[in-house]
C-alpha positions as a Python dict, from the first residue, in 0.01 Angstrom:
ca = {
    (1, 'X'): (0, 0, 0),
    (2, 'X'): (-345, -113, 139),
    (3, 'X'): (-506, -465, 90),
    (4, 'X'): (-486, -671, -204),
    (5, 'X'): (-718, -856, -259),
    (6, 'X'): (-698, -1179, -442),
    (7, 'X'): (-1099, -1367, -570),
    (8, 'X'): (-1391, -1228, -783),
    (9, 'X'): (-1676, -1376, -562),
    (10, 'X'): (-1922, -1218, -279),
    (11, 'X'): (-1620, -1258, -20),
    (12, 'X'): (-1404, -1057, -249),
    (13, 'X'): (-1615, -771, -360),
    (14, 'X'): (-1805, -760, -22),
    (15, 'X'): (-1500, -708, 176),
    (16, 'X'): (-1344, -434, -107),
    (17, 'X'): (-1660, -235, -124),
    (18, 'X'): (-1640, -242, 241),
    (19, 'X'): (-1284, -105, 306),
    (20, 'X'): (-1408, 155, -22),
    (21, 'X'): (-1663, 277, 230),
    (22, 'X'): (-1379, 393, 489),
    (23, 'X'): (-1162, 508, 201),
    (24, 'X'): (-901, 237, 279),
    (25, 'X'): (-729, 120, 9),
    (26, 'X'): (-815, -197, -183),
    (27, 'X'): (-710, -383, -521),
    (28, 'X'): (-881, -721, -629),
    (29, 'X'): (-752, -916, -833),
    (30, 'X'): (-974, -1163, -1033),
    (31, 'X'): (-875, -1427, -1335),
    (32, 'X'): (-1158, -1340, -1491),
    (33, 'X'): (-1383, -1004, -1583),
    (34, 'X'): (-1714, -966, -1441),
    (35, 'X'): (-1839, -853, -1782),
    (36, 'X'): (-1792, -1230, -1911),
    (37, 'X'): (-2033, -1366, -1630),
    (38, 'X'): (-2389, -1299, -1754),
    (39, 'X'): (-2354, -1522, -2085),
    (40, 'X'): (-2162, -1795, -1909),
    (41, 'X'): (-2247, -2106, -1714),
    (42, 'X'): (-2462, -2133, -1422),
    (43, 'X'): (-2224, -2023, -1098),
    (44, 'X'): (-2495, -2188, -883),
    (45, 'X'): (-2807, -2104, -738),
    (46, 'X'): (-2717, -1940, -382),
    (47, 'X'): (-2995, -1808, -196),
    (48, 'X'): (-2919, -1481, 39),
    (49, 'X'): (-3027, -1505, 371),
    (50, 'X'): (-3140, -1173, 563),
    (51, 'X'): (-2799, -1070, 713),
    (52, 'X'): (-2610, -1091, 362),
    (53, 'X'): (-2935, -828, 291),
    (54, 'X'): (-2861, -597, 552),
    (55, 'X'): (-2472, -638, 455),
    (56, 'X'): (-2553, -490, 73),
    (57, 'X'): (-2797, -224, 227),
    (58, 'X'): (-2554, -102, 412),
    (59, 'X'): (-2288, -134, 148),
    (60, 'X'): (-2552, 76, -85),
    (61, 'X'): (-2551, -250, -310),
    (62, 'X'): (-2918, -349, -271),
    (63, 'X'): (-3047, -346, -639),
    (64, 'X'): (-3277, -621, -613),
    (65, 'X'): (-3457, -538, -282),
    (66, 'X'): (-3589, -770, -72),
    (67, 'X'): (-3945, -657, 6),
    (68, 'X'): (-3999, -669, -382),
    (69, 'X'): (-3794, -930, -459),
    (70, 'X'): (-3776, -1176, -192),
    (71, 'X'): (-3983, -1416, 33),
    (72, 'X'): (-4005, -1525, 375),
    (73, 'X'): (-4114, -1907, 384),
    (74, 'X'): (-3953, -2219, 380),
    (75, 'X'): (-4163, -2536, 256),
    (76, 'X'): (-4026, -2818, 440),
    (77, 'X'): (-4086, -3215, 388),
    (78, 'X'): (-3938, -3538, 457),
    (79, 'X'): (-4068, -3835, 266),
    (80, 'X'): (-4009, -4158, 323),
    (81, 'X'): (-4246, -4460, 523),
    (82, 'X'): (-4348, -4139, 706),
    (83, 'X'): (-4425, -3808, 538),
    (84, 'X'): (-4456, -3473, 649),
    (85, 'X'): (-4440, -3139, 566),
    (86, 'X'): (-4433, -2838, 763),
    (87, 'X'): (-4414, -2419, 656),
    (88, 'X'): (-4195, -2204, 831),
    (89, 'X'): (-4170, -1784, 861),
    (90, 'X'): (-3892, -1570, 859),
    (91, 'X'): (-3858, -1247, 1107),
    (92, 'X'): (-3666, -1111, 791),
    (93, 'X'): (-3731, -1199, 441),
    (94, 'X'): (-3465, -1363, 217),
    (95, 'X'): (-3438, -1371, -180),
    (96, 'X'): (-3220, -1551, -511),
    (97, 'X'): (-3014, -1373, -764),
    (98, 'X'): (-2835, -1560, -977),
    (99, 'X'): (-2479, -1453, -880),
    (100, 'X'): (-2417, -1387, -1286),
    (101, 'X'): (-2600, -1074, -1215),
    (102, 'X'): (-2515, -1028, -858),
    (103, 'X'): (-2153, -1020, -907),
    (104, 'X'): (-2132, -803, -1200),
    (105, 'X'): (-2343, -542, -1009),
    (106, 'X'): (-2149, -552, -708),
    (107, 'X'): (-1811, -493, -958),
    (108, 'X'): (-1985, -195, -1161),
    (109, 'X'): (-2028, -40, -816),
    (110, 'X'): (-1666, -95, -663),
    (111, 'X'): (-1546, 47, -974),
    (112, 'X'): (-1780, 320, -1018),
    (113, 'X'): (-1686, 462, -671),
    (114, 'X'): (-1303, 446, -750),
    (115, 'X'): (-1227, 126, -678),
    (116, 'X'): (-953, -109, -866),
    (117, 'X'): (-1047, -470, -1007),
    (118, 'X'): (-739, -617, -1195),
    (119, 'X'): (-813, -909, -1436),
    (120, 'X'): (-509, -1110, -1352),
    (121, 'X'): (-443, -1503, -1302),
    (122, 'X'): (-355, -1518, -915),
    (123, 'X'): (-121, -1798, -848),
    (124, 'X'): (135, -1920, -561),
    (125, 'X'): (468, -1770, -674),
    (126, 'X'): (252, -1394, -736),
    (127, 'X'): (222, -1406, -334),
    (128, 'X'): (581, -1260, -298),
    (129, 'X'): (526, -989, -536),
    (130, 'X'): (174, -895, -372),
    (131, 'X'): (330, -865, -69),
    (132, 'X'): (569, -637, -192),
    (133, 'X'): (303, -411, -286),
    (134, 'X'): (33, -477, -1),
    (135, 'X'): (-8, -473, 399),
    (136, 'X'): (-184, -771, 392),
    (137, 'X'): (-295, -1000, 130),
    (138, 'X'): (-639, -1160, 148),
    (139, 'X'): (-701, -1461, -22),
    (140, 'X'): (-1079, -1525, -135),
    (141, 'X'): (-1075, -1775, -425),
    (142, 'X'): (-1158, -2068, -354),
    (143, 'X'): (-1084, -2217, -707),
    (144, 'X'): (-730, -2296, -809),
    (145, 'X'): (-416, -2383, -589),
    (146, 'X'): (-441, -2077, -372),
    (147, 'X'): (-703, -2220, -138),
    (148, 'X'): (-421, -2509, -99),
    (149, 'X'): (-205, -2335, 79),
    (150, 'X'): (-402, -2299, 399),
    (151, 'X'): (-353, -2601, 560),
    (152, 'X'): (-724, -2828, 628),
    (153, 'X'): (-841, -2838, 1009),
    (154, 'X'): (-811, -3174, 1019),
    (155, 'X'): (-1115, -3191, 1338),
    (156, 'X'): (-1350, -2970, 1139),
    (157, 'X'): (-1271, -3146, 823),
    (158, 'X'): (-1353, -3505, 857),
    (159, 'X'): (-1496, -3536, 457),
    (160, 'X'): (-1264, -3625, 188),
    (161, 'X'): (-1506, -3726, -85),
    (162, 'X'): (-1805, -3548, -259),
    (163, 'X'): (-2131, -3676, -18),
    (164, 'X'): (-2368, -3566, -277),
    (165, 'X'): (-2409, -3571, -698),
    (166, 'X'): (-2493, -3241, -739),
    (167, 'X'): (-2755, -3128, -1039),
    (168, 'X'): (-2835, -2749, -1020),
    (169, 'X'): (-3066, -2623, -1306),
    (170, 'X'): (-3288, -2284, -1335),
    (171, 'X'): (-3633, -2391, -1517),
    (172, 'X'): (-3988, -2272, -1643),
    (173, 'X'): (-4277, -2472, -1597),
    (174, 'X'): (-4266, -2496, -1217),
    (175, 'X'): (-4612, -2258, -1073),
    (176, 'X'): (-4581, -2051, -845),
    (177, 'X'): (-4675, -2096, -469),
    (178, 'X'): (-4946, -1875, -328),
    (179, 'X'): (-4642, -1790, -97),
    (180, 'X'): (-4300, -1756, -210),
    (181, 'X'): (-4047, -1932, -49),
    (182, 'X'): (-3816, -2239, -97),
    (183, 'X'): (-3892, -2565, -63),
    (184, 'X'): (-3658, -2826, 92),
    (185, 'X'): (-3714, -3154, 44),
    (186, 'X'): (-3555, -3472, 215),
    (187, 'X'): (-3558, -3781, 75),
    (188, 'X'): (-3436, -4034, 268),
    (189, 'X'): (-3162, -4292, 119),
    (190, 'X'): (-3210, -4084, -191),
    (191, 'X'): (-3097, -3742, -139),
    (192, 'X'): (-3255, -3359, -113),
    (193, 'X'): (-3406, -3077, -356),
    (194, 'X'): (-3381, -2726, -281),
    (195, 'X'): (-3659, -2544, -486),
    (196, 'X'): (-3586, -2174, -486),
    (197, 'X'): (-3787, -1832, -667),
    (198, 'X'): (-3471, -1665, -812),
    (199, 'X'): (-3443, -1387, -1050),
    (200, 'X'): (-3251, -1439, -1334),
    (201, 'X'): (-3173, -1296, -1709),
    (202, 'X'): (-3534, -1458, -1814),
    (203, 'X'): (-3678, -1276, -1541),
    (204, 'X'): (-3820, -1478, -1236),
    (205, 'X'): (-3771, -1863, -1268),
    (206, 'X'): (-3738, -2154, -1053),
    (207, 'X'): (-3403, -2313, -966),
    (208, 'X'): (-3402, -2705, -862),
    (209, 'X'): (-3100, -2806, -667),
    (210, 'X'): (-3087, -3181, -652),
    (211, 'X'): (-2826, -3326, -381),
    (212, 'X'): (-2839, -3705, -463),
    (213, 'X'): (-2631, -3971, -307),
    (214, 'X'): (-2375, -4120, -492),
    (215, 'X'): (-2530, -4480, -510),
    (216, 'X'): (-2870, -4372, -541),
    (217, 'X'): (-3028, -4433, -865),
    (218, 'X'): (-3136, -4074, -857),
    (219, 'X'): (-2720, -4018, -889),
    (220, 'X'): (-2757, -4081, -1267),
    (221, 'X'): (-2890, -3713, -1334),
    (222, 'X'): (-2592, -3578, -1326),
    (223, 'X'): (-2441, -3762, -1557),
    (224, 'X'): (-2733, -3668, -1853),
    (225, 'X'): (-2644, -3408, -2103),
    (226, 'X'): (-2878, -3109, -2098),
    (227, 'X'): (-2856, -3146, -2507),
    (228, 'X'): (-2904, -3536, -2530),
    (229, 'X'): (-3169, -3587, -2749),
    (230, 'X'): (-3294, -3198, -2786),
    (231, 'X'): (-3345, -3252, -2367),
    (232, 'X'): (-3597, -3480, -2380),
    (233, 'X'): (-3417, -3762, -2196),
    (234, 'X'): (-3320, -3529, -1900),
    (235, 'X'): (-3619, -3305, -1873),
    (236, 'X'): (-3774, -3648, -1857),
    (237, 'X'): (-3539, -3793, -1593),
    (238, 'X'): (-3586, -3441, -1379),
    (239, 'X'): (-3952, -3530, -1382),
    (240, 'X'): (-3929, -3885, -1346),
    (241, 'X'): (-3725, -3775, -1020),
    (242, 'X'): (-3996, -3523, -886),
    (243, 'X'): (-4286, -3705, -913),
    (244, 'X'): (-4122, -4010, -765),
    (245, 'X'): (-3937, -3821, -460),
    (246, 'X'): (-4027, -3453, -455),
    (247, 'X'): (-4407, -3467, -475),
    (248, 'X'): (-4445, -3081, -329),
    (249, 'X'): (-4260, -2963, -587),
    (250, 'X'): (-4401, -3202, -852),
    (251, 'X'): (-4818, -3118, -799),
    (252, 'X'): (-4713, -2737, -947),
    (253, 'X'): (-4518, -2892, -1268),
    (254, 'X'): (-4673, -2824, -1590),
    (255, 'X'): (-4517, -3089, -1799),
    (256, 'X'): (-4615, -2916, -2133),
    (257, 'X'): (-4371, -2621, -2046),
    (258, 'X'): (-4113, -2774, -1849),
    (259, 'X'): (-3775, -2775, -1921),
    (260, 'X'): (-3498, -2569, -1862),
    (261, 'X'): (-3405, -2200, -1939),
    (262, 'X'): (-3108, -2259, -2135),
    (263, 'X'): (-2843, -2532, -2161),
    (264, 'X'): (-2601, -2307, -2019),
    (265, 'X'): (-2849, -2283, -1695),
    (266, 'X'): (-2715, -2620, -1550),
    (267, 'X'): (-2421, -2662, -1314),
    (268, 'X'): (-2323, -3067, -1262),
    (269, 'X'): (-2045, -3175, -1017),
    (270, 'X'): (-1988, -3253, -651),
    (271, 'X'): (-1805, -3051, -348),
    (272, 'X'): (-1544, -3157, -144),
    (273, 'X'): (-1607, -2957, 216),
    (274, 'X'): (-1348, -2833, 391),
    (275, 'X'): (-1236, -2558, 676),
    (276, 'X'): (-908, -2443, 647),
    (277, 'X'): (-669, -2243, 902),
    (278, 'X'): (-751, -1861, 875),
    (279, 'X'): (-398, -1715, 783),
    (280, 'X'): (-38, -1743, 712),
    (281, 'X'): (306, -1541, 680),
    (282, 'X'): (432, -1491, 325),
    (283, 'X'): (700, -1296, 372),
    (284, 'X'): (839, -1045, 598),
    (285, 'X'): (542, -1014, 849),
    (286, 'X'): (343, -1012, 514),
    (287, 'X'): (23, -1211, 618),
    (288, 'X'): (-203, -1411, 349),
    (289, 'X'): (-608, -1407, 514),
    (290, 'X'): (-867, -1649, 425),
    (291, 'X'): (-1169, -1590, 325),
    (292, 'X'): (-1487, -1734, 168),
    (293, 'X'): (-1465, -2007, -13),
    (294, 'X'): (-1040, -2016, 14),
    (295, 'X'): (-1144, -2059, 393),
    (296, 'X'): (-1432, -2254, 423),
    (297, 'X'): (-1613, -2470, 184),
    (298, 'X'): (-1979, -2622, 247),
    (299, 'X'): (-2201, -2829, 47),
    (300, 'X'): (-2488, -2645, -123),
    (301, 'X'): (-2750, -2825, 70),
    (302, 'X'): (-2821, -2586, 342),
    (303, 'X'): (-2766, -2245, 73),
    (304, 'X'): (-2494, -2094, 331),
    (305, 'X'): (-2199, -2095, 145),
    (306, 'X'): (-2266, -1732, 8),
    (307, 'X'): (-2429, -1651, 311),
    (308, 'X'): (-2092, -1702, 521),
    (309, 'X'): (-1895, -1597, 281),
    (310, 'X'): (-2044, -1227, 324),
    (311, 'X'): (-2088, -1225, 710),
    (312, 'X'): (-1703, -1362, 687),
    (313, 'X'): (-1600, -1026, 463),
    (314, 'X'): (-1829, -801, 682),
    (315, 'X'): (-1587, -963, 995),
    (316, 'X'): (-1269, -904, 781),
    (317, 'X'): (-1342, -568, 725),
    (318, 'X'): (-1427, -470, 1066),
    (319, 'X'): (-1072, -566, 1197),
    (320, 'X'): (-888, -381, 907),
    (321, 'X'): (-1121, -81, 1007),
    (322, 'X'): (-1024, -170, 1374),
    (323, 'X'): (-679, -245, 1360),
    (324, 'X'): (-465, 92, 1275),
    (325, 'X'): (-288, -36, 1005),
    (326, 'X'): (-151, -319, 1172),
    (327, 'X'): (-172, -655, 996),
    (328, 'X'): (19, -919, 1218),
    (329, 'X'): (-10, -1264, 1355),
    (330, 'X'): (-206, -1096, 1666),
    (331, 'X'): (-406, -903, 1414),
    (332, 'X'): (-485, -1260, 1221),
    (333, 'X'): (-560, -1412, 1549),
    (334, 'X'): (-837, -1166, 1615),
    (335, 'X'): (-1037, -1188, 1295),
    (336, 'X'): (-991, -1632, 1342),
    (337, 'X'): (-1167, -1585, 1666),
    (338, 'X'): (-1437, -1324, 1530),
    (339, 'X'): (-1595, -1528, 1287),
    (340, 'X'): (-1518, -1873, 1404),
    (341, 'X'): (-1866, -1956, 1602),
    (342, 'X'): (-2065, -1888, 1316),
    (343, 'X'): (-1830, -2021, 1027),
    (344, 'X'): (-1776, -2364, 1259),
    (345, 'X'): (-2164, -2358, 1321),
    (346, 'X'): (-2233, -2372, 969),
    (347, 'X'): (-1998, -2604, 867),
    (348, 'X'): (-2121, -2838, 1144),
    (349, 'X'): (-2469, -2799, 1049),
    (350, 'X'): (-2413, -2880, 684),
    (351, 'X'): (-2201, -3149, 770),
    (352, 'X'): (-2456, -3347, 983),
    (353, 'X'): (-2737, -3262, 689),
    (354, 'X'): (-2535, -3431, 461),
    (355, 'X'): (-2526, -3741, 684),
    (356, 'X'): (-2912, -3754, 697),
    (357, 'X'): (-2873, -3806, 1060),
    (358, 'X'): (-3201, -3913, 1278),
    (359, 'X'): (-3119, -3643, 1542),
    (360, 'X'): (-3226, -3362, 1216),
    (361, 'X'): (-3560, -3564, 1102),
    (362, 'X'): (-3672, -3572, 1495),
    (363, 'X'): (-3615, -3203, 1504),
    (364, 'X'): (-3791, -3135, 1148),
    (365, 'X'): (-4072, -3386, 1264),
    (366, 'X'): (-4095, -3196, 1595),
    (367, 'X'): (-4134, -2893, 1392),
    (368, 'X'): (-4438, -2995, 1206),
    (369, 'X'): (-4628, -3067, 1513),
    (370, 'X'): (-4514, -2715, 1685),
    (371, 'X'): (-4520, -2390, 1444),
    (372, 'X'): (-4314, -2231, 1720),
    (373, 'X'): (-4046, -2464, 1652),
    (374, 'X'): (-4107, -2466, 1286),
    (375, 'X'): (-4011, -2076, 1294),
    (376, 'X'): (-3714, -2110, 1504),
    (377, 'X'): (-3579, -2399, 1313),
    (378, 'X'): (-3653, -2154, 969),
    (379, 'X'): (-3506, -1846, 1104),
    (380, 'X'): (-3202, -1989, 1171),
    (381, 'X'): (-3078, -1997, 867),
    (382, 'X'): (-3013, -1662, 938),
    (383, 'X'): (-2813, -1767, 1202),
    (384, 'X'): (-2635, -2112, 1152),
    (385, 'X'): (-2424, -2087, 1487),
    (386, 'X'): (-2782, -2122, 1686),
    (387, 'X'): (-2887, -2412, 1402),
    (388, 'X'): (-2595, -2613, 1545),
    (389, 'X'): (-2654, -2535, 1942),
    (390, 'X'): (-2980, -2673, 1871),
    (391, 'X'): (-2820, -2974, 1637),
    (392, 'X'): (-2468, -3057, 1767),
    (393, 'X'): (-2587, -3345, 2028),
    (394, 'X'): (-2884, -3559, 2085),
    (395, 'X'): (-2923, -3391, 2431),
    (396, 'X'): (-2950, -3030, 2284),
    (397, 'X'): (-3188, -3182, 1992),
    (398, 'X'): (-3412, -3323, 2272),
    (399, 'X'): (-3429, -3003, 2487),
    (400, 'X'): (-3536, -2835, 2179),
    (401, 'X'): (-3839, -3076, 2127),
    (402, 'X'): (-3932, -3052, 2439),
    (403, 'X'): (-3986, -2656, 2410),
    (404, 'X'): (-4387, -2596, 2523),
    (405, 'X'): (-4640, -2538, 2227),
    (406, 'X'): (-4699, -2240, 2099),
    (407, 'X'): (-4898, -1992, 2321),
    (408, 'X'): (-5225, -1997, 2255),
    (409, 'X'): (-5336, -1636, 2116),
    (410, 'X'): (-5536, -1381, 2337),
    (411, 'X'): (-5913, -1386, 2372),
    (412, 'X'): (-6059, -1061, 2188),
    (413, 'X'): (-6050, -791, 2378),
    (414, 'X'): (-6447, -718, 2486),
}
């Protein structure tokens, strides 16, 4: 009977490729083909951090490697009264596809080892019948009204409303640093950018996440056509927005060939977060799993939402491997407490970004007056759980600053 797997995402095809690797069985079910996603919209402009690397290296899904392909800097600035700007380094380097590649690579290779992908509309009363026909039924769409019927954790969900106007774009025009990397910029009362290198269908370009607060002015740009007025008026509002609040990213515009890739390259909206309970009986001792976005949902402003989505599937699969065919409440219990330091870490962290709480510009300003610092705060991306020890109180924050300088180097040896 094996899994069944119900979402077309990097939760989904992560987890199935995974169980494909142990010959267990697996069927995913997605409302919609793969083959339709490279002329569609813009999904969104995820970043993957190193351990979603090491997860398709080991999975043998790595066609976009990251030595090539990738980078290992963040830019960071806050503006404000107060500017600065700091560079941190990666131990392990990180890189962009846009997921209308990604995914469609990650399905040609499930399939092309045996696997089963059914193009099927996935709602509540199909549960019943997936049951019937599966030891355990993992839900990993986060879309539609499955993700509904895991109840929110009401302490770990305290956001009901969008906390950003989201405006997510791939363009040309934008030079390239002398070192890749992406560039996050904070600006306060107004919102953040996230500039990242991605590769794409035009080949390398730069996507420009703008997170702008709902009453900001800046707000507006997601309201602005991508076609009004053959783009002038929001090519000319994206500038008007960069040079005004995103200078680092501004100084390497050049206006005469900005603009974006393609109408279809924009994404508009807002994201309600959420963390939802990990599992629930469907029938029978028939057990329905969260996972990815189904389970937990973050804002795009920190780029982890793909990121946990993956190390959440790589968890998954590790119980199923682990479990001998037993798929129970104690079974669901296990994988809940598995992944729930990291999953709660990054939620947390994303959470207090979106406030633009004092206790994160200390620790950024902190960072630009201690490289040390700078390259712990950048590495852990990688590894949100330690982002939020270091973030989750104003006495953790403050032990952090207080870490010594960075040692000073070694005379030459004579």
């Amino acid at each position: 009977m094996g899994i069944g797997i119900v979402g077309g995402g990097i939760a989904a095809l992560h987890l199935a490729l995974a169980l494909q690797k142990e010959q267990i069985d697996a069927v995913v079910y997605t409302a919609r083909g793969h083959g339709d996603l490279p002329d569609g919209p813009l999904l969104n402009t995820v970043v993957h951090h190193n351990p979603t690397i090491a997860r398709d290296e080991f999975l043998g899904t790595d066609r976009w490697p990251a030595d090539r392909y990738g980078y290992r800097r963040h830019f960071h600035r806050i503006g404000g009264s107060a500017p600065v700007e700091f560079t941190g380094v990666f131990r392990r380097p990180s890189s962009a596809v846009d997921h209308r590649l990604y995914l469609p690579a990650l399905a040609e290779t499930f399939l092309d080892r045996g696997g089963q992908i059914r193009t099927a509309a996935v709602g509540a009363r199909d549960l019943s019948r997936l049951a019937s026909q599966h030891e355990l039924v993992v839900i990993a769409s986060g879309r539609g009204p499955l993700s509904g019927l895991f109840d929110r954790r009401a302490s770990l969900s305290p956001i009901h409303a969008p906390q950003r106007r989201i405006c997510a774009g791939l363009y040309t025009g934008i030079d390239r640093r002398i070192e890749d990397g992406v560039g996050i910029s904070l600006a306060p009362d107004v919102g953040e950018l996230l500039e990242i290198p991605i590769i794409t269908r035009h080949g390398r370009v730069t996507a420009l996440l703008f997170e702008n607060l709902p009453g900001a002015e800046a707000a507006a740009l997601s309201d602005i056509r991508p076609t009004e007025d053959g783009g002038c008026r929001f090519a000319r509002a994206v500038l008007d927005l960069l040079r005004d609040q995103h200078p680092m990213t501004f100084e390497r515009v050049d206006e005469s060939d900005f603009g974006l890739t393609d109408p279809r390259d924009l994404l508009q909206g807002g994201v309600i977060p959420a963390f939802r309970e990990d599992y629930f009986e469907i029938e029978d001792g028939v057990f329905a799993l969260a996972l990815g976005d189904a389970h937990v949902v973050v804002d795009p402003i920190m780029g982890l939402g793909a990121n946990i989505a993956a190390y959440s599937a790589g968890v998954v699969a590790d119980c199923i491997i682990d479990s001998g065919g037993i798929f129970d409440e104690l079974f669901c219990d296990q994988v809940a407490r598995a992944r729930a330091e990291v999953l709660i870490g990054a939620s947390q962290w994303t959470n207090l970004m979106l406030q633009q709480h004092p206790r994160v510009s200390d620790v950024m300003r902190a960072a630009a007056r201690k490289p040390m610092l700078a390259n712990v705060f950048t590495d852990n991306f990688d590894h949100p759980e330690r982002q939020w020890r270091i973030l989750a109180t104003d006495r953790r924050a403050e032990r952090f600053i207080a870490a010594g300088p960075e040692p000073e180097p070694a005379p030459p040896a004579t």
